[in-house]
C-alpha atoms as an extended CHARMM CRD file, in Angstrom:
* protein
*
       212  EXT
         1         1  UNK       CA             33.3560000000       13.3980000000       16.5820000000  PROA      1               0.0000000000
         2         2  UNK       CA             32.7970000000       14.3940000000       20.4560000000  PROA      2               0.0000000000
         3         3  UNK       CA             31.5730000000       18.1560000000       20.2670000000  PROA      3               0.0000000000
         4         4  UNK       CA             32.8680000000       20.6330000000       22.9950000000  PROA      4               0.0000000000
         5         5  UNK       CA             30.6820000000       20.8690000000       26.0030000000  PROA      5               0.0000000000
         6         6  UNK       CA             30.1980000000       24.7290000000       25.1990000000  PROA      6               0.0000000000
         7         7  UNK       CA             28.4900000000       23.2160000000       21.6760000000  PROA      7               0.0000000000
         8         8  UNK       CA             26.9340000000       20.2430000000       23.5270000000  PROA      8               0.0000000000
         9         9  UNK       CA             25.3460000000       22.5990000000       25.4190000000  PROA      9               0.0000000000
        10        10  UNK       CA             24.4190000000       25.1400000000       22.4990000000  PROA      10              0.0000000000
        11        11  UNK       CA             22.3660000000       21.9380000000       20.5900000000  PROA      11              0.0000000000
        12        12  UNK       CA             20.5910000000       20.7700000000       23.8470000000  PROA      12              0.0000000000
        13        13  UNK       CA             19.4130000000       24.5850000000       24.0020000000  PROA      13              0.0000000000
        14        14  UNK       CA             18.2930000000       24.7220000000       20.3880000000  PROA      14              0.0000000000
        15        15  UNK       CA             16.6220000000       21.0250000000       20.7350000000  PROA      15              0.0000000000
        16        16  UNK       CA             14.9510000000       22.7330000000       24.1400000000  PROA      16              0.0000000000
        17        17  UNK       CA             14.2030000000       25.6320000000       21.9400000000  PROA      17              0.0000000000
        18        18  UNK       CA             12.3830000000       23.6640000000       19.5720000000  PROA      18              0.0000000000
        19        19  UNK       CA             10.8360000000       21.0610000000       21.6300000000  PROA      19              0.0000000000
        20        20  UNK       CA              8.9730000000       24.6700000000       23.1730000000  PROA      20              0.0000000000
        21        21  UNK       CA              7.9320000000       25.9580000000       19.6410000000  PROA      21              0.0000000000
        22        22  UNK       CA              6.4270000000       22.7600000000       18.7940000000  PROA      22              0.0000000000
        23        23  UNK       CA              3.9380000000       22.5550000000       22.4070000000  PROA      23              0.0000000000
        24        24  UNK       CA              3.0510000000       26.1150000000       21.5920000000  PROA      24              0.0000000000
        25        25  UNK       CA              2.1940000000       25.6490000000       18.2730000000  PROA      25              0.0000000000
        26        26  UNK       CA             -0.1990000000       22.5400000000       19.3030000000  PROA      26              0.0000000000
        27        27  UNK       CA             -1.4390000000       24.3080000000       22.0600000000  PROA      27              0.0000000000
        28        28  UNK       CA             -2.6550000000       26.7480000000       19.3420000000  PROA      28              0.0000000000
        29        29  UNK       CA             -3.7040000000       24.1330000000       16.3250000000  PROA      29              0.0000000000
        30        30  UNK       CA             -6.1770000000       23.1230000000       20.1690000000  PROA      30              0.0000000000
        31        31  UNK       CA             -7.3560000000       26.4860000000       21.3210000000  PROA      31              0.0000000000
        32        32  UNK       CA             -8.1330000000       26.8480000000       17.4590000000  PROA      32              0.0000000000
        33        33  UNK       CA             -9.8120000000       23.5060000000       17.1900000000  PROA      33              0.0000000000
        34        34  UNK       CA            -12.1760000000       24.4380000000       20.2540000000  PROA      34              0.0000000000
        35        35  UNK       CA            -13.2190000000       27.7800000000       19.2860000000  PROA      35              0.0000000000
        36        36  UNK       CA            -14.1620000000       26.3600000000       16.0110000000  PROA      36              0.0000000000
        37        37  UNK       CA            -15.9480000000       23.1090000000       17.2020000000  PROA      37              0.0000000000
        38        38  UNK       CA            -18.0440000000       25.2040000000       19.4720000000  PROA      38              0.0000000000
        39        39  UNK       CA            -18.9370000000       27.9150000000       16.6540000000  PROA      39              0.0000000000
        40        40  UNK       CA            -19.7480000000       25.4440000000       13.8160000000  PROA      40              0.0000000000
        41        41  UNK       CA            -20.5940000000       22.3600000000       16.2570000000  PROA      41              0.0000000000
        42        42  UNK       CA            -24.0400000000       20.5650000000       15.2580000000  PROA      42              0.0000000000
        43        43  UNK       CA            -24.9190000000       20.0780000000       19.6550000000  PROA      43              0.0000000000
        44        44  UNK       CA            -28.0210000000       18.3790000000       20.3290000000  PROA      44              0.0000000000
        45        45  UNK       CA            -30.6230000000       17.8920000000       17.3120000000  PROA      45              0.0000000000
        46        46  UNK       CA            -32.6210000000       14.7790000000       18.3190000000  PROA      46              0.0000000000
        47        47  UNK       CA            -31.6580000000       12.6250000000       15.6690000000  PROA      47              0.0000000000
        48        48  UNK       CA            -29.2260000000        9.8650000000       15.6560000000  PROA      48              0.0000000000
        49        49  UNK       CA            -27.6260000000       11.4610000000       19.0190000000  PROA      49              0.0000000000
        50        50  UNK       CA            -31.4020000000        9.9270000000       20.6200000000  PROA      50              0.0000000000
        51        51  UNK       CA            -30.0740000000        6.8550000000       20.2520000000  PROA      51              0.0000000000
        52        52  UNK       CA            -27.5510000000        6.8530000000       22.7120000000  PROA      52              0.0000000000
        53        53  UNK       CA            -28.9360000000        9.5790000000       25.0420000000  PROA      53              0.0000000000
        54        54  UNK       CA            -32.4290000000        7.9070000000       25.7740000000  PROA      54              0.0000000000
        55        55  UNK       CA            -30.6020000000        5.1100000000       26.9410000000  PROA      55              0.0000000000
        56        56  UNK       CA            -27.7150000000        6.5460000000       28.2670000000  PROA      56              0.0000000000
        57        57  UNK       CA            -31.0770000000        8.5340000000       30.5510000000  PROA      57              0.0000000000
        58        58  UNK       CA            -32.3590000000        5.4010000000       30.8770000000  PROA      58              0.0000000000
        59        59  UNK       CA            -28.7600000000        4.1030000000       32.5210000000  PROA      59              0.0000000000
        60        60  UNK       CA            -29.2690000000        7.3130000000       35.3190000000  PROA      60              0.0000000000
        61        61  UNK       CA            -33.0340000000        6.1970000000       35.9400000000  PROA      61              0.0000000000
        62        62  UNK       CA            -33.6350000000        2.2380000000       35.5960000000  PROA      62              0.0000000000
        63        63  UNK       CA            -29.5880000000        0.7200000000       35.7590000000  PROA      63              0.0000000000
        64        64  UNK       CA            -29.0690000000       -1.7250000000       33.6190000000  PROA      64              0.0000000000
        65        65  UNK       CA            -29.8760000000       -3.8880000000       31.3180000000  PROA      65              0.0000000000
        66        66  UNK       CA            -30.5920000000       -1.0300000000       28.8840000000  PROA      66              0.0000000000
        67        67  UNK       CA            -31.1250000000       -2.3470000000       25.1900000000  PROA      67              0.0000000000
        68        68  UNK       CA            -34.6410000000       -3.4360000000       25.5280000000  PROA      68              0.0000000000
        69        69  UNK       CA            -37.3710000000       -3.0850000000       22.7370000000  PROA      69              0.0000000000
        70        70  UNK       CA            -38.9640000000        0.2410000000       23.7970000000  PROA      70              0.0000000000
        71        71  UNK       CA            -35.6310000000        1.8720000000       22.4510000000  PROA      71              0.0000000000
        72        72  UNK       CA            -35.8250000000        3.5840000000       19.6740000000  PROA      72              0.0000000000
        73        73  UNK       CA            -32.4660000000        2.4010000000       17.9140000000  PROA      73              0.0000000000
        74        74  UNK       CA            -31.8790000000       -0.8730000000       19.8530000000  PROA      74              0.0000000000
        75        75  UNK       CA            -28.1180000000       -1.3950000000       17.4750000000  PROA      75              0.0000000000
        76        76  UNK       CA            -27.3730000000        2.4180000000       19.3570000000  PROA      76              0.0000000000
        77        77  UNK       CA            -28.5640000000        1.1710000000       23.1020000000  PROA      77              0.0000000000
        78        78  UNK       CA            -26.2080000000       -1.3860000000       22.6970000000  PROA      78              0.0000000000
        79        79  UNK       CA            -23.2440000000       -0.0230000000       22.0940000000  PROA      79              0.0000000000
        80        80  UNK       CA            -21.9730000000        0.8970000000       25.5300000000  PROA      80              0.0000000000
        81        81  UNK       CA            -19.0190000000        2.2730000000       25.0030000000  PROA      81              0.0000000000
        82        82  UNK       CA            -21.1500000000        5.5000000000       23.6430000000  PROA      82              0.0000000000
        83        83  UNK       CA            -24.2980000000        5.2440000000       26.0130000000  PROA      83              0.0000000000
        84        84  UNK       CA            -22.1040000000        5.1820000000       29.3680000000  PROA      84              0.0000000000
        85        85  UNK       CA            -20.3360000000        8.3820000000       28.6670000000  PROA      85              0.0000000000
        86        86  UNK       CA            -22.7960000000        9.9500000000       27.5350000000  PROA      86              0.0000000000
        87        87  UNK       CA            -24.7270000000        8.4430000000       30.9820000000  PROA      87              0.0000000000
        88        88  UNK       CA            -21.6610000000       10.3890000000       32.9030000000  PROA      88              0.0000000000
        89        89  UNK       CA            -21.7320000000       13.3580000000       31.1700000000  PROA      89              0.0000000000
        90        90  UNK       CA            -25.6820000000       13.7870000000       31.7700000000  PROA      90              0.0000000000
        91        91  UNK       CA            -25.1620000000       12.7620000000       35.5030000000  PROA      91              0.0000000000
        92        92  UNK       CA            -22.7930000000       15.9160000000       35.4940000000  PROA      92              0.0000000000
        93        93  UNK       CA            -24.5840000000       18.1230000000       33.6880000000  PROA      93              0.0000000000
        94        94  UNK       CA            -27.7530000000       17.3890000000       35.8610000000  PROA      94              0.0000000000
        95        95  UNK       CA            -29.2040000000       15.4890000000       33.2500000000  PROA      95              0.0000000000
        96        96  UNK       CA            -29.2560000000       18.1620000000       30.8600000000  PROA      96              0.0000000000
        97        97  UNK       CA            -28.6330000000       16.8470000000       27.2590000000  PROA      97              0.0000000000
        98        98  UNK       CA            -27.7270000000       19.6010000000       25.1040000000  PROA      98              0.0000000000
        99        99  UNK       CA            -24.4430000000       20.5390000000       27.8750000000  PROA      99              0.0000000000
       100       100  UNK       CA            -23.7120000000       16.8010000000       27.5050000000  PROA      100             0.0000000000
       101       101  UNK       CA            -23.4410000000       17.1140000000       23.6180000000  PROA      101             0.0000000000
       102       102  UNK       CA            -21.5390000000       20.1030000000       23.8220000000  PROA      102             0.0000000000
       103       103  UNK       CA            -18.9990000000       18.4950000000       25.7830000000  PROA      103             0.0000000000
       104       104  UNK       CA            -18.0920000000       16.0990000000       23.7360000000  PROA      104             0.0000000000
       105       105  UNK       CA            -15.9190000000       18.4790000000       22.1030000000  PROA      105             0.0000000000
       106       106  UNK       CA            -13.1590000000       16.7620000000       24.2700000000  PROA      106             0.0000000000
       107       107  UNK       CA            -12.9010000000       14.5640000000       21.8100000000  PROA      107             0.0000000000
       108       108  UNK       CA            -12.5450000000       16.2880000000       19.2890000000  PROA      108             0.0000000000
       109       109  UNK       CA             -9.1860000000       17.7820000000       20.6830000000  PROA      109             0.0000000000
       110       110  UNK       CA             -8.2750000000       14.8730000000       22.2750000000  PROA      110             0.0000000000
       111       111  UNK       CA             -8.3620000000       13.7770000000       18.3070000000  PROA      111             0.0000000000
       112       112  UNK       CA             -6.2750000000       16.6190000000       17.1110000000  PROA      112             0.0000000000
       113       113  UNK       CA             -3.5230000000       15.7880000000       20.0320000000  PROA      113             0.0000000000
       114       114  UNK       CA             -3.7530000000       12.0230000000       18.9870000000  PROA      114             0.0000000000
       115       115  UNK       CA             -2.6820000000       12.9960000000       15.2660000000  PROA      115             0.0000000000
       116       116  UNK       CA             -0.2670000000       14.9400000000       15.8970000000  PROA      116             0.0000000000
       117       117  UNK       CA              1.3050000000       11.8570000000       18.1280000000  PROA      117             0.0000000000
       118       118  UNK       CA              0.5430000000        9.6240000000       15.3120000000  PROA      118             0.0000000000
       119       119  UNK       CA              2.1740000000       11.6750000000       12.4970000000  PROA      119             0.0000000000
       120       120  UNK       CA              4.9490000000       12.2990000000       15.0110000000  PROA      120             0.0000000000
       121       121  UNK       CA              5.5010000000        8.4470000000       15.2240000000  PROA      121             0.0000000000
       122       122  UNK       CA              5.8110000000        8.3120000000       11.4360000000  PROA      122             0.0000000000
       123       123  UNK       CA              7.0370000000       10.8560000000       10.6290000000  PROA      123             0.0000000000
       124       124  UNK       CA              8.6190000000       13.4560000000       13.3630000000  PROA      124             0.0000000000
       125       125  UNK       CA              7.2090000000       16.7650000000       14.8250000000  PROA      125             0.0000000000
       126       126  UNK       CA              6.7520000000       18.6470000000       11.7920000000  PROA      126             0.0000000000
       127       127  UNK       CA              4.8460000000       16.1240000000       10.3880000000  PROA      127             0.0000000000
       128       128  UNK       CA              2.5850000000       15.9480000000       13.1800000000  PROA      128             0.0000000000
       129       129  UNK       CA              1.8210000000       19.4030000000       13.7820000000  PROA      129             0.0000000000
       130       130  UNK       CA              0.5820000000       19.5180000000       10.0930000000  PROA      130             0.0000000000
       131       131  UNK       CA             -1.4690000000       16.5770000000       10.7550000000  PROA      131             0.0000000000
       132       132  UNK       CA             -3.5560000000       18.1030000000       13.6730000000  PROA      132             0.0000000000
       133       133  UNK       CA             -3.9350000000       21.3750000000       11.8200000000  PROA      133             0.0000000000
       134       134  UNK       CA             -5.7730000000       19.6550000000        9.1820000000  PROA      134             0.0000000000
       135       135  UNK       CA             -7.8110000000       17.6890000000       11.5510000000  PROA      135             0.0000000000
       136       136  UNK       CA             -8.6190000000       20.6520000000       13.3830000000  PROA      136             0.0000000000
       137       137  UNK       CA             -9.9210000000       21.8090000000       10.4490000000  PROA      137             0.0000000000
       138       138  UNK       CA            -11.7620000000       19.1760000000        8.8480000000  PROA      138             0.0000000000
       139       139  UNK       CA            -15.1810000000       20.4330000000        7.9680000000  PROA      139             0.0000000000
       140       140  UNK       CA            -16.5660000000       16.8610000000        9.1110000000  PROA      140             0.0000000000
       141       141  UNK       CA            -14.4110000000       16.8400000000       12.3610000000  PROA      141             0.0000000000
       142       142  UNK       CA            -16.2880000000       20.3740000000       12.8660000000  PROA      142             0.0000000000
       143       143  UNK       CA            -19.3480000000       19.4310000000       12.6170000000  PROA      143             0.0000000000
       144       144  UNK       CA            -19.3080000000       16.7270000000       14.7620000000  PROA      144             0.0000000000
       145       145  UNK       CA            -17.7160000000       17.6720000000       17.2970000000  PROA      145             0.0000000000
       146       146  UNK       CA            -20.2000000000       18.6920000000       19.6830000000  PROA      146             0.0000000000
       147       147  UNK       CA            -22.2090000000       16.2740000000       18.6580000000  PROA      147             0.0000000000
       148       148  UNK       CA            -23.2630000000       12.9400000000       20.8980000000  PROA      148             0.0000000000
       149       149  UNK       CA            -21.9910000000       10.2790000000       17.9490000000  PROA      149             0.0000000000
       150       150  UNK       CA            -19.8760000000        7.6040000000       17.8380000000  PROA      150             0.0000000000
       151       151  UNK       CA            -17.3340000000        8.9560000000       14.9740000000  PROA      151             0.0000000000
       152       152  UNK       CA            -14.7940000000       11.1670000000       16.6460000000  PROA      152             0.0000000000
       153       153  UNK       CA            -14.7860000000        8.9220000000       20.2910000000  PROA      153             0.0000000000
       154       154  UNK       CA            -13.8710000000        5.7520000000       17.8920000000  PROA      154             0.0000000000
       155       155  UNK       CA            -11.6800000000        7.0050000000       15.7740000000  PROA      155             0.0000000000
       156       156  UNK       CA             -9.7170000000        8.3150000000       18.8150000000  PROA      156             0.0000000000
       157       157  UNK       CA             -9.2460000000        4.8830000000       19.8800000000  PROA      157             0.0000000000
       158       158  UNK       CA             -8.3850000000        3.5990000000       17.1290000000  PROA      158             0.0000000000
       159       159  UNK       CA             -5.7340000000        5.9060000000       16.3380000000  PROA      159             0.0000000000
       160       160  UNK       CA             -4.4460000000        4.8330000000       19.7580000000  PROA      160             0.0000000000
       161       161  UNK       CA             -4.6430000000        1.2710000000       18.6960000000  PROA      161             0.0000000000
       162       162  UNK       CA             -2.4510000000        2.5290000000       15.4900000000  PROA      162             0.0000000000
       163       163  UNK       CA              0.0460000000        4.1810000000       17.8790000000  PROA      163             0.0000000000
       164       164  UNK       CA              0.5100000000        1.6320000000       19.9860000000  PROA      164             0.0000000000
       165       165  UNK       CA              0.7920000000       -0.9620000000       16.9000000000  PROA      165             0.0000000000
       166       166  UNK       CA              3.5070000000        1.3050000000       15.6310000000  PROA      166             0.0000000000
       167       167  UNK       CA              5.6140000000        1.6280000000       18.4660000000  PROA      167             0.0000000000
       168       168  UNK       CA              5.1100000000       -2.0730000000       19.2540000000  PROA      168             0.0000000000
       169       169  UNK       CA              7.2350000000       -2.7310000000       15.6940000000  PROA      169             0.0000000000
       170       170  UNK       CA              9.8170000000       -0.2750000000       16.6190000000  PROA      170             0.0000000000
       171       171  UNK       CA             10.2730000000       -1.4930000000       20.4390000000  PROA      171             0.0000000000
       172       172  UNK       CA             13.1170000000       -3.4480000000       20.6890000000  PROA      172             0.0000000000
       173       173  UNK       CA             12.3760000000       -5.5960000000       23.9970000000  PROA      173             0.0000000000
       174       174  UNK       CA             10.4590000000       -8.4420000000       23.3510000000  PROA      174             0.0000000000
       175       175  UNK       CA              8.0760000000       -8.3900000000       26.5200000000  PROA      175             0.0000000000
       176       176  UNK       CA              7.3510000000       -4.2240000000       25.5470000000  PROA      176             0.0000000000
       177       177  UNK       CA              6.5600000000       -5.3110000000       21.9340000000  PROA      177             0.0000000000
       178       178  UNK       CA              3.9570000000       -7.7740000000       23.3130000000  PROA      178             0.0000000000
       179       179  UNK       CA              2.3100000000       -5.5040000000       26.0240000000  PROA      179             0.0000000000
       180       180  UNK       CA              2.2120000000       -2.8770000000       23.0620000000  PROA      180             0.0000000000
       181       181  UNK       CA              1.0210000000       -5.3890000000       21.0540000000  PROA      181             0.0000000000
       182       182  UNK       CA             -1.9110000000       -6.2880000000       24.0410000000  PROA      182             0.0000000000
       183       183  UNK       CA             -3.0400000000       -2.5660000000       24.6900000000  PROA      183             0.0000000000
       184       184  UNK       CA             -3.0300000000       -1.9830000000       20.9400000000  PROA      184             0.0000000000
       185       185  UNK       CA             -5.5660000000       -4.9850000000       20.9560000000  PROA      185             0.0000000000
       186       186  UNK       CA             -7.3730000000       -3.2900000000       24.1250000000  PROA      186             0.0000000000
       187       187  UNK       CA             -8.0190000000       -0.0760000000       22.5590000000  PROA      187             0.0000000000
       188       188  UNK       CA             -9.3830000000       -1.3440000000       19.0990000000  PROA      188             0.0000000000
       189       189  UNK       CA            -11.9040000000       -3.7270000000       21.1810000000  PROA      189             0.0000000000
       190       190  UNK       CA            -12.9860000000       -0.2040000000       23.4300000000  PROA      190             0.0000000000
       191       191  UNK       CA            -13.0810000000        0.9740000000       20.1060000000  PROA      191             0.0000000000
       192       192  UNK       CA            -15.5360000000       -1.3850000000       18.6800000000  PROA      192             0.0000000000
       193       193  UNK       CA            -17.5860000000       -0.4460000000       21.8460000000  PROA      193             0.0000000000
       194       194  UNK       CA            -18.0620000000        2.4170000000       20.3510000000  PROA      194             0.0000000000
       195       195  UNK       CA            -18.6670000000        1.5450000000       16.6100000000  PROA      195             0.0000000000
       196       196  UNK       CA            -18.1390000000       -1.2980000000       14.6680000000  PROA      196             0.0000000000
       197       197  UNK       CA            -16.5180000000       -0.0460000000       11.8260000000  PROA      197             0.0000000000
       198       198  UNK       CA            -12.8600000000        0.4200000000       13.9200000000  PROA      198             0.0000000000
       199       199  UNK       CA            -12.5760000000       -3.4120000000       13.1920000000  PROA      199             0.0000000000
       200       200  UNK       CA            -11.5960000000       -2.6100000000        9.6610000000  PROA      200             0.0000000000
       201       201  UNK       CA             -7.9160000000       -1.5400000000       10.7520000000  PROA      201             0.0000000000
       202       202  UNK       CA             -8.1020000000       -5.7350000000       12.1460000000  PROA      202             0.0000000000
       203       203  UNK       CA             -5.7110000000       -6.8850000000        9.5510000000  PROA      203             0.0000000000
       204       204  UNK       CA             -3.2930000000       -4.7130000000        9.4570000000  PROA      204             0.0000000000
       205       205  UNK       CA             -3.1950000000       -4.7610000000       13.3620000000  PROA      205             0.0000000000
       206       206  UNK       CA             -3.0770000000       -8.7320000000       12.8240000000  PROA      206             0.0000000000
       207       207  UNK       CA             -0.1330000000       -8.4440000000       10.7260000000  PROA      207             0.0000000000
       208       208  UNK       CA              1.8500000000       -5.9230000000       12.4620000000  PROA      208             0.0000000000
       209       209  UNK       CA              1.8590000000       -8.3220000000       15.4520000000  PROA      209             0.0000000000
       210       210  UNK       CA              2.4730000000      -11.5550000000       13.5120000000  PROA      210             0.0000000000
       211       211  UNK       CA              5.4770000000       -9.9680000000       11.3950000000  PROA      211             0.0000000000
       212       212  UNK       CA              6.3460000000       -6.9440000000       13.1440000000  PROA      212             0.0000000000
């Protein structure tokens, strides 16, 4: 039944409504997710985070090639998709390590926002807003988050590798379903960059774009 333009208009005010609850609510489950990170955030402790920083200094100083045997963790030097980050960030920061760890903190809310998209995709806003709450609050999330390793920068990729897969199945158009299909493909490999471990969403990757 056609509604009358006065209650047309009432619903697109109440989606707009909504729509505006929801952004401030995430813009909290963020501001919430940073001021945490950076209270309970591990920062530089010259551990596994040497691994990718000595080279990633190395990057600023010699160029490449990088993953040669006087590095400490060779398997670390080589995965680029950490050490050249981590290269820019100490460029910025004047080559000063423990500012370079701290940033990376943007990925831990860039994780948060991701989740929320993802549960959004599967299961609407609601759904999603839950989702980065609890990832904003993830004791492990926490404590890596300002933290120069591999797990929150991966897994950020692959959820967009997930997302992508997901809308791929639900995109009607043919030639969208394969570029979906090709960038969800794109981010697993910057993923595996990164750390190996992404590949184990593969399959189920494989699958959604032989039978989506």
């Amino acid at each position: 039944m056609k509604l009358p333009p006065s209650l047309n208009s009432f619903e697109s005010l109440s989606r707009s409504a909504d729509s505006e609850s929801h952004w401030k609510v995430l813009a909290a489950v963020l501001l919430l997710s940073l001021c945490l990170s950076l209270f309970f955030g591990t920062g530089l402790y010259g551990s596994d985070d040497s691994g990718y920083i000595l080279p990633a200094l190395s990057v600023l100083n010699d160029g490449l090639p990088l993953a040669d045997s006087a590095m400490p963790n060779r398997a670390a030097a080589e995965r680029l998709g950490m050490v050249l980050p981590t290269a820019l960030l100490l460029w910025f920061w004047g080559e000063n390590a423990q500012a370079a760890a701290l940033s990376f903190v943007i990925f831990q809310l860039l994780l948060c926002y991701l989740t929320y998209l993802l549960g959004r995709a599967i299961h609407g806003e609601n759904v999603g807003l839950w989702a980065a709450t609890f990832t904003a609050l993830c004791p492990l999330s926490l404590i890596y988050a300002a933290s120069v390793l591999p797990d929150i920068p991966s897994t950020c990729l692959l959820i967009l590798a997930l997302i992508a897969g997901i809308r791929s199945v639900l995109a009607e158009n043919p030639r969208q379903q394969l570029l979906l299909c090709f960038f969800s493909g794109v981010f697993l490999g910057l993923g595996y960059m990164i750390k190996e471990s992404v590949l184990v969403m593969l399959p189920a990757l494989g699958l959604v774009a032989v039978f989506g």
